[in-house]
N, C-alpha and C positions, 0 to 999 in steps of 0.2 A: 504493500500500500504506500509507502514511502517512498517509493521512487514515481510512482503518478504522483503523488501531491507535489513533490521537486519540480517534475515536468509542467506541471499546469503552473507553478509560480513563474518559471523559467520564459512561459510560451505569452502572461503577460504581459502588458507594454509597461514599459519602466518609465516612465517620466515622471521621473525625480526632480523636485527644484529645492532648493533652498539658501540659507541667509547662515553670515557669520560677521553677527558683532560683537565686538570689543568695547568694554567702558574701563575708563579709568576714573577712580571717585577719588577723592578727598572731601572729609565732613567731619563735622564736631554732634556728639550727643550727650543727651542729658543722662547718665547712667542711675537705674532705680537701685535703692539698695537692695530690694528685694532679688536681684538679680546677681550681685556682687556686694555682698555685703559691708568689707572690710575695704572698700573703695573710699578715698580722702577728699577726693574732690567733687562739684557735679558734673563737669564736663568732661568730655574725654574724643580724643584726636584721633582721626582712623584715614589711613589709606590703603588703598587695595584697588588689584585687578579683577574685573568678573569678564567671562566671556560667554556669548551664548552664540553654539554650533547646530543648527536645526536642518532639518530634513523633512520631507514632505513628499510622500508615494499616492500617486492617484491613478491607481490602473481602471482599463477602463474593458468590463469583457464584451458587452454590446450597447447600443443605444440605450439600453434599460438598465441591466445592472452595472454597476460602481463602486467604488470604497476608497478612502483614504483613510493614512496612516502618518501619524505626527511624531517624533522624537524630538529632542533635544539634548545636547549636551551642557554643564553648564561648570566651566571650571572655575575655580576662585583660587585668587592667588593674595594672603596679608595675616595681616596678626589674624589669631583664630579666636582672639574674644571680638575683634572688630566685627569681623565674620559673622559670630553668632549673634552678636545684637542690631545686627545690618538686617538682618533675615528674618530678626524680632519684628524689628520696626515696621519693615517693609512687608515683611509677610508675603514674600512672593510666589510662594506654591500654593498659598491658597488661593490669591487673588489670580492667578492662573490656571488653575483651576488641572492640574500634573499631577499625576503619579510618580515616585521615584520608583524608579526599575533597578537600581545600582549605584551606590553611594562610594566614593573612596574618600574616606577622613583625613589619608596623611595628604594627600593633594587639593582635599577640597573640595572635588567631580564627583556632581550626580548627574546619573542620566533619568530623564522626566518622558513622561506618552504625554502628550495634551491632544493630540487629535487619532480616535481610531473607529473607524465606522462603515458602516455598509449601505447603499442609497442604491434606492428602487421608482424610475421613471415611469409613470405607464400616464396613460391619454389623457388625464384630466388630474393627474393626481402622484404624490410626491412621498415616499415613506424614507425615513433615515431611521436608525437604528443604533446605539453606541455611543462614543463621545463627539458630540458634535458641537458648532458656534449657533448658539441662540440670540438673536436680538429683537426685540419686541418696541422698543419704542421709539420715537423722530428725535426728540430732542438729543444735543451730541453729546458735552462734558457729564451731565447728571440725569439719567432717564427715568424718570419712578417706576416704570413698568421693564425695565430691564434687569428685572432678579434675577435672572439666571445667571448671567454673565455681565457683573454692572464693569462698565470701566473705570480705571482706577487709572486717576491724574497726578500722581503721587509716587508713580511707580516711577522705574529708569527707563521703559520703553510705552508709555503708555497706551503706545496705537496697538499694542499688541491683545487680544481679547480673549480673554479664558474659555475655554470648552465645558461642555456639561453632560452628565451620563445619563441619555435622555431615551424615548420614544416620540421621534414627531412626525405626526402625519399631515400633508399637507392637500387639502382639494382646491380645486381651480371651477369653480361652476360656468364663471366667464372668463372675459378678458380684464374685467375693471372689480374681480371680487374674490381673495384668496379665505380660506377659513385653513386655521391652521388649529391642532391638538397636541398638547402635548404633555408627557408624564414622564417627569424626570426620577429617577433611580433612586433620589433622597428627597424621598418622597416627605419622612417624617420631617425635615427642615423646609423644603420646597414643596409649591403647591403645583398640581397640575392644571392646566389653565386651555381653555378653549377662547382662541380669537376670533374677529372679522375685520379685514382691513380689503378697504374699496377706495375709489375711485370716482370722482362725479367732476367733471370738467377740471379743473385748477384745483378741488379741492382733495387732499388724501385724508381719510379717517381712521383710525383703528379703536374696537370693540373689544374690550377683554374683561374674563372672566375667570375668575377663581375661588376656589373652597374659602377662602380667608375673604374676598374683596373682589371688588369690582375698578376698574378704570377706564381714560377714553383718552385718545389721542387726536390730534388734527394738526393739518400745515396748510398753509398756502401763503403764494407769491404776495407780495408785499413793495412798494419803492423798490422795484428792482431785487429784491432780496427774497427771501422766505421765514414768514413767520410759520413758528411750530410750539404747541402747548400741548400738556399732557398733566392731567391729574390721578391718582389711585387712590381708593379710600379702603382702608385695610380695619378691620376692628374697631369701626368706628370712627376713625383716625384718617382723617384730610392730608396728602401731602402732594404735591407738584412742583412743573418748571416749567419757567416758560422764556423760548431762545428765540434770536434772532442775525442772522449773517446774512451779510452781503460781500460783493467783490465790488471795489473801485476802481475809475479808471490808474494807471499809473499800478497794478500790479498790485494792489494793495485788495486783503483781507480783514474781515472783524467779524468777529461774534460776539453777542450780549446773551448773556443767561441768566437769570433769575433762578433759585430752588430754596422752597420753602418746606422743611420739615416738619412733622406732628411733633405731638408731646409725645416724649415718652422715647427710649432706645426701640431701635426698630432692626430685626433682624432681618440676615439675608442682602443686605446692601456694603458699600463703601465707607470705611472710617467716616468720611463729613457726611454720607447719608445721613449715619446714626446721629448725629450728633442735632442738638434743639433749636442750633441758634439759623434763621435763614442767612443764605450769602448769594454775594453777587460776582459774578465773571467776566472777563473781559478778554478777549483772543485774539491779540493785532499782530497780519503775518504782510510784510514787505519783501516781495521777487523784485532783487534791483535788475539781475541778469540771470542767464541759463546756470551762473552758477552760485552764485551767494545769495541766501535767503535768512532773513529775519524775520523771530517771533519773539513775541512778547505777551503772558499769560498771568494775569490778575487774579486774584481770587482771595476775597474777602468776608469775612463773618461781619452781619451787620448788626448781634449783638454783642459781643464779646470786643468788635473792634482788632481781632487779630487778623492778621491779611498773609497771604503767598506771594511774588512776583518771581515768575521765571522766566528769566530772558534767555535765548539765544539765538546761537549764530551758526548756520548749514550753509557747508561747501559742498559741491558736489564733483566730484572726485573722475567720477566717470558715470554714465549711464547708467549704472548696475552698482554702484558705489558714492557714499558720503561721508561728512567729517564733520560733526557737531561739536561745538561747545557749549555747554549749558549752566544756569546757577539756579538753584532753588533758594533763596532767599526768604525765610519767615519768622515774621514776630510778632508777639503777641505775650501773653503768661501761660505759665503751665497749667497745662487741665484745660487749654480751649482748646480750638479746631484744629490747629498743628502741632500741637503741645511742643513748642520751641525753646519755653523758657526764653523767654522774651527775643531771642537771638539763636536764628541756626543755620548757617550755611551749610549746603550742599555746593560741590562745583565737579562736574562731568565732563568727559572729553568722551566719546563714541566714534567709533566708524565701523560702519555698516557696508557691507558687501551680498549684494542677492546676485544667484546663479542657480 
């Protein structure tokens, strides 16, 4: 039997593609003592390299069936308490939503699945199966209705989006009307959820529904731009955002977002989801040429008064390759939305290569 299973993987079509980026960090954090107890100071200095090597297989047997397969590598290279409280912080296997497959401690490398699944085409209708990318709602930095996979701005690679071990079925009745189903794996933490999302001239809507709550989404074009709102009412419990981007002339981008949270800690979302206080966003991005691009990323608690700014700076290297420099700059008091202790630099250097 082993040697057909070899043959049929063999007789697949391989088209592999993938990405390998490099970050180099320097940052200061607030160390708990719960953590290290017999620590003297509250700050503490960390540099280190992380890299992440991924891979991505999407064979394809006929028009109908399909599957991909996600790995990643992810070496780190620095002090090893840096290391562990980097990973605290950040939390990025959760917020990724990985498996580790293979850990090596004295080097640092684990290797992580984030995509493995099987997808089935047929005439009207869409079944995936395994871990797969869920996104459920329009607005971009903060979506209330994207529990599955919320994204996290916070992270070193933000555009990157967590997988979920799901069942989703998709039907297509029309051209202008998807209804999608779905029942993820953790099931006790997440809820399963039946959407509708249509289509009526300019306007898009989406309808959703779950064991816990209900919400509703909509966008449409605006002065040139696109406005987009989305509210969920979970338990009772009101929360929403509501965004807005355009492109100017002269190569210039901006987004405006609004996200107002309920009372109360709310699971299943992003550190500032949970958090009580609402904030506001700001995302100014300037193309001066084919190869250097500036952003600039705001984001502010407007009760607590503590705020983020993250500027940087992308060169592009080659077509299939970049070279960022970034800083996460936040302050505020301990125990608000970035818990900075008034003062915390981050500063990143990346570069990224896809093939």
């Amino acid at each position: 039997m082993t040697p057909w299973i070899l043959w049929m993987l063999w007789a697949l079509p391989w088209n592999v593609r993938g990405s390998l980026a490099v970050y180099g960090v320097a940052t200061q954090y607030k160390i708990p003592v719960s953590f290290w107890p017999t620590v003297k100071t509250e700050v503490f200095s960390a540099q280190f390299l992380w890299s992440r090597l991924a891979f991505t297989w999407e064979p394809q047997w006929n028009s109908i069936f399909s599957a991909q397969l996600s790995v990643e590598a992810q070496p780190m290279v620095g002090d090893s308490w840096s290391l562990r409280y980097f990973e605290t912080s950040y939390d990025e296997s959760r917020m990724h939503g990985g498996d580790t497959l293979w850990t090596d401690t004295y080097w640092g490398t684990r290797l992580m699945l984030y995509r493995a699944s099987l997808q089935g085409n047929f005439a009207r209708m869409r079944v995936r199966v395994g871990r797969i990318l869920l996104t459920q709602g329009l607005t971009y930095m903060y979506s209330p209705l994207d529990f599955y996979g919320p994204r996290q701005r916070l992270a070193l690679d933000p555009e990157f989006l967590p997988g979920m071990d799901a069942l989703e079925v998709t039907v297509y009745p029309t051209e202008d009307l998807r209804i999608r189903w779905v029942w993820p794996a953790d099931y006790e933490d997440l809820p399963s959820s039946v959407s509708f999302r249509f289509w009526v001239g300019e306007w898009e809507a989406v309808l959703l529904g779950t064991r816990e709550g209900v919400g509703v989404a909509g966008s449409h074009p605006l002065w040139q731009g696109i406005l987009r709102a989305e509210g969920y009412r979970k338990h009772g419990k009101l929360y929403g955002s509501l965004n807005y981007d355009r492109f100017f002339p002269g190569d210039i981008y901006v987004l405006v977002e609004l996200f107002w949270p309920p009372k109360g800690m709310v699971s299943g979302f992003t550190p500032i989801q949970a958090k009580e206080t609402p904030f506001a966003a700001v995302l100014f991005q300037k193309t001066w040429n084919p190869l250097w691009t500036t952003y600039l990323l705001w984001v502010e608690a407007l009760k607590d008064r503590s705020f983020l700014v993250v500027p940087s700076l992308q060169y592009a290297i080659a077509n299939s390759a970049t070279l960022e420099f970034r800083a996460d700059l936040a302050w505020g008091e301990a125990g608000d939305l970035f818990d900075p202790d008034w003062f915390r630099p981050l500063f990143l250097l990346a570069w990224k290569v896809f093939f």
